[in-house]
N, C-alpha and C positions, 0 to 999 in steps of 0.2 A: 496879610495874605500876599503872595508873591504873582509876581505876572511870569508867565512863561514865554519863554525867549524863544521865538519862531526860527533865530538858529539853531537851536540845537534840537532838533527833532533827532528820533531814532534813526539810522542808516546801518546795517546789519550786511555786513562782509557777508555775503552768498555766495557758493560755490555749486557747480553739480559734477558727481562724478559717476561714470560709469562702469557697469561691472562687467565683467567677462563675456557676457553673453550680450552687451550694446543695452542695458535697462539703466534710465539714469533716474540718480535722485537726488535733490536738493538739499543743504546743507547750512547753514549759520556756522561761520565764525566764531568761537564764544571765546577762543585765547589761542597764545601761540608762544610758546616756550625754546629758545634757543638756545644749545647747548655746544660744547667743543666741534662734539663728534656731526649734531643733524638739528635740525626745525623741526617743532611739530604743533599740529594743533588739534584742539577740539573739538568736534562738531555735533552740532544738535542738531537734529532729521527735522524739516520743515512739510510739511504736506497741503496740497491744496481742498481735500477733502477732513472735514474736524472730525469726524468717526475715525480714520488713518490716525488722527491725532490721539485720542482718544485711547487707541488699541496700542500703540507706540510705547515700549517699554520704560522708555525716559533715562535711556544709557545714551552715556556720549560716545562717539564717534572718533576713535585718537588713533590720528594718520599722520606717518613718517612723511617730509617734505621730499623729492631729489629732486636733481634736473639733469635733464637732457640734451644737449645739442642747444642750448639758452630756454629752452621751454621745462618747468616744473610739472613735476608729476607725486600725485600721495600716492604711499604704499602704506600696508597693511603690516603693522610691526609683526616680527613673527618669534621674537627674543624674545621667552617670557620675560624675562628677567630686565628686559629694557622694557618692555610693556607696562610693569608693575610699574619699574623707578619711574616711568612718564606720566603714570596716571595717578600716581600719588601725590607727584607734585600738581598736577590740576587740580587735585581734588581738593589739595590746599590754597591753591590761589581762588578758584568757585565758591568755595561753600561758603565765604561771607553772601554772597551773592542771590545764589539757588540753594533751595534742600536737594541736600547730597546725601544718599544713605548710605552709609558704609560698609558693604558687606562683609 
């Protein structure tokens, strides 16, 4: 049996972002794919209520990186076709990970 190393506890890259109307919502990190053209990453919705969790469809979250004036900001891909190519490849680097089901 193994003793567990008190350094390396879980620490989970959190973000919160908000949407057009100022409602924010909390995020997890789960990866981050860098390519010629942009950054991107995945996000799994975190909720402080377990019934939110519960009712939470269990899709991730896959937002374009940019930045601004030195401050980053996620966008919401809106190129099918780069939307596919990026979430394919998540879904290859996660699913040793998490069950992914493939629709």
């Amino acid at each position: 049996m193994s003793e567990i190393n008190k350094n390396e506890e879980y620490n989970p890259d959190i973000v919160t972002l908000s949407d057009d109307s100022g409602k924010e919502y909390v995020f997890e990190v789960l990866d981050a794919i860098e390519t010629d053209e942009a950054r991107y990453l995945a996000l799994l919705p975190q909720y402080s209520d377990p019934k939110e969790m519960l009712d939470d469809s269990g899709e991730l979250v896959i937002v374009k990186v940019g930045e601004e004036d030195g401050e980053e900001y996620f966008y919401e891909i809106e190129d099918d076709d780069e939307y596919e190519t990026v979430a394919d490849a998540f879904v290859d680097r996660l699913q040793d990970f998490f069950e992914i089901d493939e629709k």
